[in-house]
N, C-alpha and C positions, 0 to 999 in steps of 0.2 A: 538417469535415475527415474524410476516411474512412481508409482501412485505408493505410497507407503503409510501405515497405519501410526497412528498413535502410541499404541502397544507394542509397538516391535523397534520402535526405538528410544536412543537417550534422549534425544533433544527437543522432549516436547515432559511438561512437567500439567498431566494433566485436573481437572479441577472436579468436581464432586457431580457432576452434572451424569444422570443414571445411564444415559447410552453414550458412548466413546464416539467421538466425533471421527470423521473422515481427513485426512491429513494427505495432499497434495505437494510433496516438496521434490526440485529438480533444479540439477546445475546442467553447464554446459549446453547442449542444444534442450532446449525445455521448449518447445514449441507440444509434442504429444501430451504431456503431462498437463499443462495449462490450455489445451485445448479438451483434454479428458476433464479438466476443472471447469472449464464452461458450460460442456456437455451437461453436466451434473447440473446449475443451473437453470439449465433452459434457454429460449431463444434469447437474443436481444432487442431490449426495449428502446428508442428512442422516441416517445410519447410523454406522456403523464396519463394518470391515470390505470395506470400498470400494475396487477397483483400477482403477477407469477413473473417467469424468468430474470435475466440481470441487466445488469448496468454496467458499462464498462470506461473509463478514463482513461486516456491515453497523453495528455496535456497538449498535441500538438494542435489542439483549440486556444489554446490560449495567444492572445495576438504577440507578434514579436516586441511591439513596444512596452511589454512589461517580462522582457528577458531581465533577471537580475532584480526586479524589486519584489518586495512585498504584495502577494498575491490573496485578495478579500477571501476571509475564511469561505463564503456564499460565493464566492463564482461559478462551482457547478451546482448550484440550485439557487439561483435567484428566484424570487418568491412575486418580483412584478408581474401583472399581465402581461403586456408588451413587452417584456422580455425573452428573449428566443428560447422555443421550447425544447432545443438539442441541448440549450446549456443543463435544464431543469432536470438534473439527476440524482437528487437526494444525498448529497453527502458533503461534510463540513468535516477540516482537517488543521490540525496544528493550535488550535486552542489562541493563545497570546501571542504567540511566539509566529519568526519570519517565515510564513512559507514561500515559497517562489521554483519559478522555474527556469532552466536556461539551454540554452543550443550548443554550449560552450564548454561544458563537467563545470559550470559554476566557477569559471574563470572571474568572472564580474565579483567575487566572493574571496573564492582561494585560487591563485593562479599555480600557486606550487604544488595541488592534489588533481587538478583538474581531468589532467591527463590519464588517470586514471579511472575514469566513469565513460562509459558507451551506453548510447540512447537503443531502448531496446525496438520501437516502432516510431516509427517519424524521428525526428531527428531533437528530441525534447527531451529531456528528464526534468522530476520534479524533489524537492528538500528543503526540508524544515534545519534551516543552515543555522540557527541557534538554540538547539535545544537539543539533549540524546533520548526524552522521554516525551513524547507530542503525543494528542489525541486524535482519533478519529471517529465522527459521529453522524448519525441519520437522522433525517428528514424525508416525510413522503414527499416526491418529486414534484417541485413548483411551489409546495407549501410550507410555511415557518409551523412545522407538526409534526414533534418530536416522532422517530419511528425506528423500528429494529429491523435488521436480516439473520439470515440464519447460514452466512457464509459471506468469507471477504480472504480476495487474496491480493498477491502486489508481485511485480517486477522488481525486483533490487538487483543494483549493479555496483560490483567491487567489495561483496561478504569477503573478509579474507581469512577470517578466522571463525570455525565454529563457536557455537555458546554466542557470539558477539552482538547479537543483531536477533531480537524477538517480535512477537507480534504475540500481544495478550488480549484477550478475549471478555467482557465483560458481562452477565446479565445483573445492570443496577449493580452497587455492592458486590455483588458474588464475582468472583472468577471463573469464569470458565476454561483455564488452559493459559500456560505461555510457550509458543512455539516458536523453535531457532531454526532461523534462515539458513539454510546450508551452505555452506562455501561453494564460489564457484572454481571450476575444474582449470584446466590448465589451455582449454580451447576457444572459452567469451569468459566475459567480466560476469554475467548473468546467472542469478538463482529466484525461484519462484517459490511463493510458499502460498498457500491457498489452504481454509479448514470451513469444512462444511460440519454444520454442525446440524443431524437431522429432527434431534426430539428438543433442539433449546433455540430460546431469538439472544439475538445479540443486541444491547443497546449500545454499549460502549468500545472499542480497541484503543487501547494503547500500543506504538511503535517504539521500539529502544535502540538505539543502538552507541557505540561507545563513544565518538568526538564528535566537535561540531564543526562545519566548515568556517563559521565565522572565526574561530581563533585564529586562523592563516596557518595552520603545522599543515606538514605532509602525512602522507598515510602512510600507513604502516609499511604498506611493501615499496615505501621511496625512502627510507627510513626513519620513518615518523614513529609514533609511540602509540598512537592510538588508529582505528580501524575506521575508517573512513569510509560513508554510501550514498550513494543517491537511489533513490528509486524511479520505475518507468509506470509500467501500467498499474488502473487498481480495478479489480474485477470482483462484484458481490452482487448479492441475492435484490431482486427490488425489494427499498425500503417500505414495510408495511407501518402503519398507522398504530402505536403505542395502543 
């Protein structure tokens, strides 16, 4: 699947914002598509001090001694000096609720869906295992200062049903757009969904999707009832300065 607009499909429910955002979504092999999604971007940043190109997360930073627990909403932006400036990427995830990551599909969580989630770079994924509605927010890189992008996308692995699994778009109050992760295809667990949006900033995203892993059910395609994900990579615009 390549680059597909807003306007030319069902599964994006767009919000009143004057020019139509750009809409990235791809199952199966999506490496072109999220690499056409970077492109757009610009280079990447691993500094502070950055006002153009992106940011990108991958989790396999995170040390393995915190496979399986609760992962500080601040770990990739810590705001100390002497805190390592690769961590310092500007973006805060999951609100109250557990985020964590594991090497395992979240074995340490649900051992009966696990089997179902493939790490799409390194060997990590990352989920917010008790909640289907989490938030995701900015910060300019290394500093507790509030800030917006103008695009954010994510790896998800194991969409199994369309409509199931969104990514909504925030300026303040307003919405701008909620857009469904495509199911993936019949060849990887993986679908991408990335929205650049050129004339709006984004303060806020909300993530949705249908169960949580901490209840222990299986997913949907092991006969569970509800639709089960983890996600891998998160790739957005550097955080600018509210």
């Amino acid at each position: 699947m390549g680059l597909i607009l807003c306007l030319a499909i069902a599964g994006c429910e767009k919000g009143d914002s004057e020019e139509p955002p750009s809409v990235f979504g791809a199952n199966g092999d999506i490496n072109s598509v999220l690499n056409l999604f970077r492109n757009t971007l610009g280079s990447l940043n691993s500094t502070t001090g950055q006002t153009t190109g992106r940011r990108e997360i991958n989790w396999d930073g995170v040390p393995d001694a915190m496979n399986g627990i609760k992962l500080s909403a601040d770990f990739f932006n810590p705001t100390d000096a002497a805190a390592p400036e690769s961590l310092k990427r500007g973006v805060m995830y999951g609100g109250d609720a557990d985020a964590m990551v594991s090497s395992t599909g979240f074995s340490e969580v649900n051992v009966d869906a696990s089997a179902s989630f493939a790490s799409f770079s390194g060997n990590k994924n990352f989920a917010v295992v008790n909640a289907t509605l989490w938030p995701v927010t900015f910060q300019v890189a290394g500093q507790d200062r509030a800030a917006t992008v103008n695009a954010f996308g994510a790896v998800f692995s194991d969409v199994d049903n369309p409509n199931s699994t969104f990514i909504e778009f925030f300026d303040g109050t307003n919405s701008l757009g909620r857009f469904y992760v495509p199911p993936h295809d019949n060849t990887t667990s993986f679908s991408f969904l990335g929205v650049y949006f050129p004339n709006s900033r984004i303060t806020d995203i909300n993530i949705g999707h249908e169960g949580r892993l901490s209840d222990g059910a299986k997913d949907i395609s092991q006969g569970g009832t509800k639709d089960l994900v983890v996600l891998d990579d998160f790739i957005y615009s550097e955080p600018l300065a509210r």
